[in-house]
N, C-alpha and C positions, 0 to 999 in steps of 0.2 A: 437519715439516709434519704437524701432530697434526688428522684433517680434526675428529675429532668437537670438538675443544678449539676449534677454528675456529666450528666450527657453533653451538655456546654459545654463543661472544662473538657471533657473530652476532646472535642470539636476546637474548642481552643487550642487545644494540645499539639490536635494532627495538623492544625494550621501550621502551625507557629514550627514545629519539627519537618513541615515540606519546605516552608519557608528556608530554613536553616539550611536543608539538603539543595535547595536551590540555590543559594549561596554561598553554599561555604566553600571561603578559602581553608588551606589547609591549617592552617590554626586554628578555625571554628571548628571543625574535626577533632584537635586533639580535647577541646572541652564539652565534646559529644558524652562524655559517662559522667560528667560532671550534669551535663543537662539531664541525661536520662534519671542521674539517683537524685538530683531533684524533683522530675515526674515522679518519681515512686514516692516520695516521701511526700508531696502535695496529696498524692489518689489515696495514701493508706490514712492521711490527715483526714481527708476529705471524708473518709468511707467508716474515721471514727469517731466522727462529733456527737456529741451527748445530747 
């Protein structure tokens, strides 16, 4: 549990999903839950490395 390698992706994250909200046509929209259950499955990946 590396917090500062957590805090990048993080930071990564919020980038990258203002970026998308700044941009998105409406079909970027419709692959909004598709991005999001990706975030979730990178952070629970991330939060459970051995």
């Amino acid at each position: 549990m590396n917090k500062k390698n957590n805090g990048s992706f993080l930071e990564r994250f919020h980038s990258t999903a203002t970026l998308i909200v700044i941009l998105s046509p409406p079909p970027l929209i419709l692959l909004l839950p598709f991005i999001i259950a990706a975030a979730v499955i990178a952070i629970l990946f991330n939060s459970c490395e051995f």
